[in-house]
C-alpha positions in Angstrom: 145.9 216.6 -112.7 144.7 213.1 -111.3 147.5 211.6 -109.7 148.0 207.7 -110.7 147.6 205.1 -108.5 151.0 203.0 -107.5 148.9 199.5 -108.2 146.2 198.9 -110.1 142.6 199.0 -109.1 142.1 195.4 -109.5 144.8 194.5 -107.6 143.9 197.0 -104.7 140.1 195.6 -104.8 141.8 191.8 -104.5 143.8 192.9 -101.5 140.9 194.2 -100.1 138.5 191.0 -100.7 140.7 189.0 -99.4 141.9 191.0 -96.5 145.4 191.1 -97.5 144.9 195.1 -97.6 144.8 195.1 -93.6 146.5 192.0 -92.1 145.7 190.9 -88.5 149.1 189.9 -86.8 149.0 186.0 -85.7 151.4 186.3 -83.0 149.1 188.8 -80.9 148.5 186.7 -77.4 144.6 185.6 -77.3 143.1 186.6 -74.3 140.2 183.5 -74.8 142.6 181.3 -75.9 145.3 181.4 -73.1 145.0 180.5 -69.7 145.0 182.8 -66.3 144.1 182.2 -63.2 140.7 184.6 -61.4 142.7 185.1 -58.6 146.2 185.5 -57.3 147.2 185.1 -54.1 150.3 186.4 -52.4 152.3 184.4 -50.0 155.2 184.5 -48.0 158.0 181.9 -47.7 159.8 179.9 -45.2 163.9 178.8 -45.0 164.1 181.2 -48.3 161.8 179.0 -50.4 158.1 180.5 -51.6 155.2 178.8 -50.2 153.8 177.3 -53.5 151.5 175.4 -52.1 149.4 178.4 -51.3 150.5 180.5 -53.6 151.4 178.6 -57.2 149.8 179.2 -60.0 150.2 178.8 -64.0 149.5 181.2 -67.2 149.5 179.8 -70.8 149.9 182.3 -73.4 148.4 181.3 -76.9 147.9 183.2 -79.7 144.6 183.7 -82.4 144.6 180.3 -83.8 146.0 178.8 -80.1 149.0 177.6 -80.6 151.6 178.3 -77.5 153.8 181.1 -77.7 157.3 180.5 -76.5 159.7 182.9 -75.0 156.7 185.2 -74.4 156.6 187.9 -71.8 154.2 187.4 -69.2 153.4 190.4 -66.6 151.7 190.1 -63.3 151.0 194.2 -62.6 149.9 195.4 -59.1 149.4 198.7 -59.8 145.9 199.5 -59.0 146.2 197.3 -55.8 146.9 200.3 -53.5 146.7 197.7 -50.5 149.1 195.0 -52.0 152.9 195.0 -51.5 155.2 193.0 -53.6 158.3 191.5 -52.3 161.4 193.1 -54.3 163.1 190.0 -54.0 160.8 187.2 -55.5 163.7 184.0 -54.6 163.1 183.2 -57.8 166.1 183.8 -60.0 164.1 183.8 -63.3 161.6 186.3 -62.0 162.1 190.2 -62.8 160.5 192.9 -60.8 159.9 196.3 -61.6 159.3 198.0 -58.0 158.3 201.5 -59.0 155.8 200.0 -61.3 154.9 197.4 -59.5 154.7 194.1 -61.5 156.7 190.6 -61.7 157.4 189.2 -65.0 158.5 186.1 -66.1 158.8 184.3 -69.6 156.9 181.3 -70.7 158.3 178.1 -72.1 158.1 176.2 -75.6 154.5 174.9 -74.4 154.1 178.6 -73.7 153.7 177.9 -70.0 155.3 179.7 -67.0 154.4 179.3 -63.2 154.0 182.2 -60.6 154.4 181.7 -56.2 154.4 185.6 -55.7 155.6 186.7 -52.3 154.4 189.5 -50.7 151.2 190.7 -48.2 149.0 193.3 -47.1 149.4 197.0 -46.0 147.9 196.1 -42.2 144.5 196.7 -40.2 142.2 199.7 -41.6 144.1 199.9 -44.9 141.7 197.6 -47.3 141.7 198.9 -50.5 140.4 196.4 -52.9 137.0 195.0 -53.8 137.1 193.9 -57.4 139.6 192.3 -59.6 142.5 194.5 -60.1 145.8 192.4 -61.0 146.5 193.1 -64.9 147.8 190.2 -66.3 149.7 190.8 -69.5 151.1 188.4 -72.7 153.3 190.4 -74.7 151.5 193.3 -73.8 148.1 192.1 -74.6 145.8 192.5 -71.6 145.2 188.9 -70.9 142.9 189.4 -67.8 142.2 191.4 -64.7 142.0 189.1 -61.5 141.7 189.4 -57.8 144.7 189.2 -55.1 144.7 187.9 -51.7 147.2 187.6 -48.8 147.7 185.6 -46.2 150.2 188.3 -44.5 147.9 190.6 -44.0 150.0 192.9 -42.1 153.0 192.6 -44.1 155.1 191.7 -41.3 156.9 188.3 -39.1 155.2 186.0 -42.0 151.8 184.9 -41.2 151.0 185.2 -37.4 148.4 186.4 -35.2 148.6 189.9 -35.9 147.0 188.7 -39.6 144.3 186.7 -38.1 143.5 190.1 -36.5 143.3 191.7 -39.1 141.7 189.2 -41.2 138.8 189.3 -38.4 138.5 193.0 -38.7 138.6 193.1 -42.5 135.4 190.6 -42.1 133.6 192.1 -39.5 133.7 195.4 -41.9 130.7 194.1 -43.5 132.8 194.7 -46.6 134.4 192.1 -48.7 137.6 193.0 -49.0 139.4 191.6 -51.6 142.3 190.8 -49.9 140.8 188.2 -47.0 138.5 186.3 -50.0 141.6 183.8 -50.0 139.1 181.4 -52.5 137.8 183.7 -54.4 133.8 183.2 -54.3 133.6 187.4 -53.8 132.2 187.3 -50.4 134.4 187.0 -46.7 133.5 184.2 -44.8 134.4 181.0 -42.7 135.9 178.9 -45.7 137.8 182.0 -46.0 139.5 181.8 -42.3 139.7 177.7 -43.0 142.0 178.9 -45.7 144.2 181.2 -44.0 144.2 178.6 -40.7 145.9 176.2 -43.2 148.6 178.1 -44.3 149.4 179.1 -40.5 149.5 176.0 -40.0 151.3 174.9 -42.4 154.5 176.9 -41.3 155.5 177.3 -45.1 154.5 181.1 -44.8 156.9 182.2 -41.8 159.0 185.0 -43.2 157.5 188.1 -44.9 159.5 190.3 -47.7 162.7 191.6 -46.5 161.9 194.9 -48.6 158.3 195.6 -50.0 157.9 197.6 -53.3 155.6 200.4 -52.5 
C-alpha cells in the first residue's frame, strides 16, 4: 500500500525551487561580515583600571545579509593557549568569565559592537607554548575567527617588570617565534617587538598582574 503524501507534489517541488524546503537561518553571525581583531593581547592594569591602551580592542558581530546583531554573545576562548593565563577577575563588571573553560564573554550593543581590555599574562621563562593563532573568537556560537595572543606580563607576576623583559629576551633568542612576545603581530620576534613592550613599561599603566589566574 503506497502511503500518501501529507502535501502535494507540486507544492513540495515549489518549496524546493524556491528553497523554502530547507531554510537558511538569518540571524546566524557571519564570520566575513563581522569584525575581529588578528590578534589579542593581554595586559595588566594599574590603580584597578585595565590598561586599554595596550590592550583594547573591538568585535562587531553581523549576520548573513550584515546587519548588526544586538544583545549577541560574544566569546573570547583561551583554551588551546596552554601558555596564556586569564585574570578571574576582568574589573569589568559587564564581563563574565568562565575559569575552568577558559574564556571571557561579553555582549554586544544595538550597533552590535562590544569592546575587550583582557587582563592577564604569561606562564614564565621556558614555558612558550604558542606559535599560531589560537584564541577562538565566538558570535552566538559561530566560530567568528581564530587569532593570536600576546602578553606583556610575561611571567604572570608584579605587572610588567624586568623579570618579563627577561623573559621576553629568552623567548627571542629561542630562534622560535613565540606567539606570545609578537606583541604586533607580523609572525616573527623582533626589535619593533621589544619597542612595544618598552612602551607599555613605560607607560606604568601595566603595574599590577591578576590577583588569581584561571589555569
Amino acid at each position: 500500500m503506497t502511503r500518501a503524501l501529507s502535501l502535494p507534489l507540486t507544492t513540495l517541488v515549489l518549496l524546493v525551487l524556491t528553497g523554502q524546503a530547507a531554510p537558511v537561518r538569518a540571524d546566524v553571525p557571519s564570520p566575513s561580515n563581522s569584525t575581529t581583531p588578528t590578534l589579542v593581547r593581554l595586559v595588566g592594569s594599574s590603580a584597578n583600571a585595565p590598561d586599554a591602551p595596550a590592550g583594547s580592542f573591538i568585535v562587531v558581530v553581523r549576520g548573513l545579509t550584515n546587519d548588526p546583531k544586538n544583545g549577541a554573545s560574544v566569546v573570547v576562548d583561551f583554551s588551546q593557549c596552554p601558555d596564556a593565563a586569564i585574570c578571574a577577575d576582568q574589573l569589568d563588571p559587564s564581563a563574565l568569565v568562565n575559569c575552568a573553560a577558559k574564556y571571557v564573554r561579553k555582549f554586544t550593543n544595538a550597533v552590535g559592537e562590544v569592546s575587550f581590555t583582557l587582563l592577564g599574562g604569561s606562564t614564565g621563562p621556558g614555558l612558550a607554548a604558542s606559535t599560531s593563532p589560537a584564541v577562538r573568537i565566538f558570535g552566538n556560537g559561530t566560530l567568528l575567527r581564530i587569532a593570536t595572543f600576546a602578553a606583556f606580563d610575561l611571567d604572570g607576576s608584579g605587572g610588567v617588570g624586568a623579570n618579563d623583559l627577561s623573559v621576553w629576551l629568552a623567548d627571542f633568542g629561542s630562534g622560535v617565534d613565540w606567539a606570545r612576545s609578537d606583541y604586533d603581530g607580523s609572525g616573527t620576534v623582533g626589535a619593533s617587538d621589544l619597542s612595544e613592550w618598552l612602551a607599555v613599561f613605560g607607560a606604568g599603566t601595566s603595574t599590577q598582574s591578576c590577583t588569581i589566574s584561571c589555569p
